[in-house]
C-alpha positions as CSV (number, residue, x, y, z in Angstrom):
1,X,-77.1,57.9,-55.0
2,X,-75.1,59.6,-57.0
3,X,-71.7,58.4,-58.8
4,X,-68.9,60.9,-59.6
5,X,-65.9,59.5,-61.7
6,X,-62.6,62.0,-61.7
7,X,-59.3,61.0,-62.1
8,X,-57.7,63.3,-58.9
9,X,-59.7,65.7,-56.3
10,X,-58.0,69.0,-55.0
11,X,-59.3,71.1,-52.0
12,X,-60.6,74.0,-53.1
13,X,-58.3,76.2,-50.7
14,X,-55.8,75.8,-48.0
15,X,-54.1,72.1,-48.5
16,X,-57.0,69.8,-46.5
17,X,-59.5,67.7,-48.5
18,X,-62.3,66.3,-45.9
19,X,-64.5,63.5,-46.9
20,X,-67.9,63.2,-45.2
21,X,-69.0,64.3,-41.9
22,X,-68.3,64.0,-38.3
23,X,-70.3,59.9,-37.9
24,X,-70.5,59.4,-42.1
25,X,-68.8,55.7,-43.3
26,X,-66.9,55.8,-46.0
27,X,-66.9,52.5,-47.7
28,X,-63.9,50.8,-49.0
29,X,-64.9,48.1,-51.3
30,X,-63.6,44.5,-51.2
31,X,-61.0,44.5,-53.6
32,X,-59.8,47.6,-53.7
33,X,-56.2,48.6,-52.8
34,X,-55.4,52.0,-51.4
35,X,-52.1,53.4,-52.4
36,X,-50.3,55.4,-50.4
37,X,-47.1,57.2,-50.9
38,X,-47.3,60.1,-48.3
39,X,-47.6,60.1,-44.6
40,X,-50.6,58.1,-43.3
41,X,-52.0,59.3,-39.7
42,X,-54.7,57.6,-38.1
43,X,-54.4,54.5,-39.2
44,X,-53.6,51.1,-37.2
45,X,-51.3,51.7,-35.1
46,X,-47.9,51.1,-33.4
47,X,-46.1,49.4,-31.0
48,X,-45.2,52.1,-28.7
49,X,-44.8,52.8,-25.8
50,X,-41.5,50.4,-26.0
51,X,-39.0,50.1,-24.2
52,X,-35.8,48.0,-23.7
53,X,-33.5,48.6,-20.7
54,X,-30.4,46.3,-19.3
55,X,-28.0,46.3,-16.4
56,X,-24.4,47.4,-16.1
57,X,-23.0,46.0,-13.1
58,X,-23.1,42.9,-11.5
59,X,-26.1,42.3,-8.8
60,X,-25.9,40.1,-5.6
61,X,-28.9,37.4,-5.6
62,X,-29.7,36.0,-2.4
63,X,-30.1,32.3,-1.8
64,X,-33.9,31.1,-1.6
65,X,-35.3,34.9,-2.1
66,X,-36.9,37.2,-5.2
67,X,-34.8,40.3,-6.0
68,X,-36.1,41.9,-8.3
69,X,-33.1,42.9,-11.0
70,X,-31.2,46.3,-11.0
71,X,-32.1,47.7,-14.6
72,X,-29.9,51.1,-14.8
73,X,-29.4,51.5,-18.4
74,X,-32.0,52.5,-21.3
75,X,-31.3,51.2,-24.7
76,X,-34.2,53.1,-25.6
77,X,-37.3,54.3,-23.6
78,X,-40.4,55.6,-26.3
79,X,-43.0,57.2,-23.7
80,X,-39.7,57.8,-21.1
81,X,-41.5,55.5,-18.6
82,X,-39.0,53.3,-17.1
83,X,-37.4,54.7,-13.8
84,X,-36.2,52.9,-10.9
85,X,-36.2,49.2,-12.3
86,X,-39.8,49.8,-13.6
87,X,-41.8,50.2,-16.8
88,X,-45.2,52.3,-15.5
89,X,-47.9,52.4,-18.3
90,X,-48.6,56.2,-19.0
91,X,-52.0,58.1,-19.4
92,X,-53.6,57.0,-22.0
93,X,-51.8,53.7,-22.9
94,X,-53.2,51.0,-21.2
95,X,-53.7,47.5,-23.2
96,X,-52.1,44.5,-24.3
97,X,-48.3,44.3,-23.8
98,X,-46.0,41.7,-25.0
99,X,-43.1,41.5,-22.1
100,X,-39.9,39.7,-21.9
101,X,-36.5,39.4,-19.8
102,X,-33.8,37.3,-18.9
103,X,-31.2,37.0,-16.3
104,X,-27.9,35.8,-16.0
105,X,-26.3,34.3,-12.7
106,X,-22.8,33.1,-12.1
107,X,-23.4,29.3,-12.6
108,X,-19.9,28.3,-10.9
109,X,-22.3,27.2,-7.7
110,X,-25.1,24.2,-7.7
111,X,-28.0,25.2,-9.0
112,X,-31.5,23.6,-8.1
113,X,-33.6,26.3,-9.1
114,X,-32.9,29.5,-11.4
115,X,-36.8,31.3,-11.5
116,X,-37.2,34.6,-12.9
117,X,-40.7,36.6,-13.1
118,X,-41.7,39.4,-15.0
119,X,-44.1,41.2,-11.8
120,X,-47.2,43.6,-12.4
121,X,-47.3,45.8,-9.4
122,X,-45.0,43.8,-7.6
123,X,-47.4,41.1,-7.3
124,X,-45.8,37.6,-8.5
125,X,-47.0,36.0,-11.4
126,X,-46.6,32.2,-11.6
127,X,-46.8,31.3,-15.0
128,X,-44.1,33.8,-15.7
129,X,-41.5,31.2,-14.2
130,X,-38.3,30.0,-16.1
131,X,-36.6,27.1,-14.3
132,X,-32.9,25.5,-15.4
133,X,-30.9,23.2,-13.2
134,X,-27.4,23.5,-13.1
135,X,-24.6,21.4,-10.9
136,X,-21.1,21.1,-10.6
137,X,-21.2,18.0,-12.9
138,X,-22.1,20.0,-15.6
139,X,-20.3,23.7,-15.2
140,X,-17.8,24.1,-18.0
141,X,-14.1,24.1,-16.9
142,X,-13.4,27.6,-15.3
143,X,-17.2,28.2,-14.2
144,X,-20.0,28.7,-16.4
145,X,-22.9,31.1,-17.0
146,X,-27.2,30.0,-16.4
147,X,-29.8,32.2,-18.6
148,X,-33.4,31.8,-18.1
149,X,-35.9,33.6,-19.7
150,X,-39.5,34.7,-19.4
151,X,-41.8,36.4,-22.0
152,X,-45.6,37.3,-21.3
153,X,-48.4,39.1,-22.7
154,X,-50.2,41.7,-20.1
155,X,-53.3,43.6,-20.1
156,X,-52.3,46.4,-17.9
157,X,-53.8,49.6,-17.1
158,X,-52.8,53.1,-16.7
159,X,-50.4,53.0,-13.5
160,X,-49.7,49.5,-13.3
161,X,-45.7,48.9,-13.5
162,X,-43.9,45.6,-14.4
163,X,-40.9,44.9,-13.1
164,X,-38.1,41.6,-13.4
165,X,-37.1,39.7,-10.3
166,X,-34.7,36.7,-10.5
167,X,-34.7,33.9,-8.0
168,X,-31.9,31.0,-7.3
169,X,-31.5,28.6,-4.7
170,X,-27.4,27.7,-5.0
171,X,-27.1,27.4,-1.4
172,X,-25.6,30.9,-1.6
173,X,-25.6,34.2,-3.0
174,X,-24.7,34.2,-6.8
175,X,-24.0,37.9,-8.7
176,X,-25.7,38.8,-12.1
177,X,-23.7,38.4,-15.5
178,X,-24.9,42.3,-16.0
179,X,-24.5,42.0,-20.0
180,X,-27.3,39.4,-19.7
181,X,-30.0,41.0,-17.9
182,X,-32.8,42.6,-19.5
183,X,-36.1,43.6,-20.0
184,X,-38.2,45.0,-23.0
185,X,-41.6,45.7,-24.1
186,X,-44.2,47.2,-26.3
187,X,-47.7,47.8,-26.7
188,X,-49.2,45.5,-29.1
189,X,-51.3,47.1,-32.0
190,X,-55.3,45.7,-30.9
């Protein structure tokens, strides 16, 4: 093995170095810190597709039943994949997503249960439950307002959707605080 020592290396023509060959290793000792003060491609990655998307008008919850949540507006949408209440993975981007929502309802009714689920494919998922009790003992002067939350990590694949649905069991219907309903996600770097 040879050793060359040179202070900078230029391309001969046109503006591309190329190290090595098409299934060559280039080594990067222990140690060593790579500088890097122009545009790096190739390299980890990022947390897109990501999206986060909210609601702008109220929503009617049944008593005792799953709705899932009326998501109309896009703060921002990365691969624009979320249509119709639903994130769908694109081509080419399936993995490990990191998922979250929450829900607001009305809390000027009894509340036993508040659930909310973040569904894959419309299939429930149980251990994406958030639960908060909330009775007229409690409920600020004037009504009040009950939150839960749910955050998850998925492995989804191309074509599967998530979607939020919300669950309360007041003994009647309760709406949606719409400023407090979301959902967002991202694609975490593997």
């Amino acid at each position: 093995m040879s050793k060359l020592e040179t202070n900078q290396v230029d391309p001969a023509t046109g503006t591309t170095l190329t190290l090595g060959t098409s299934g060559d290793t280039i080594a990067i000792p222990s140690g060593v810190t790579i500088a890097n003060s122009g545009t790096d491609t190739g390299f980890g990655g990022v947390n897109t597709p990501s999206f986060f998307v909210g609601q702008t008008s109220a929503q009617t919850i049944s008593n005792t039943t799953f709705t899932e949540v009326t998501l109309d507006s896009e703060y921002f949408d990365t691969a624009s994949a979320f249509t119709s209440n639903r994130f769908t993975v694109p081509s080419g981007q399936a993995g490990k997503y990191f998922l979250f929502g929450a829900a607001t309802g009305d809390g000027t009714n009894n509340y036993d249960r508040q659930h909310l689920q973040i569904r894959v494919n419309g299939s429930g998922v149980t251990q994406g439950n958030s639960s908060s009790r909330y009775t007229n003992e409690n409920v600020p002067s004037g009504g009040g307002y009950v939150t839960s939350q749910v955050t998850q990590i998925y492995d989804l694949a191309v074509a599967d959707y998530v979607s939020l649905y919300f669950y309360q069991d007041s003994g009647g219907s309760v709406d949606t605080y719409e400023p407090r309903c979301w959902l967002m996600g991202y694609k975490i770097i593997e």
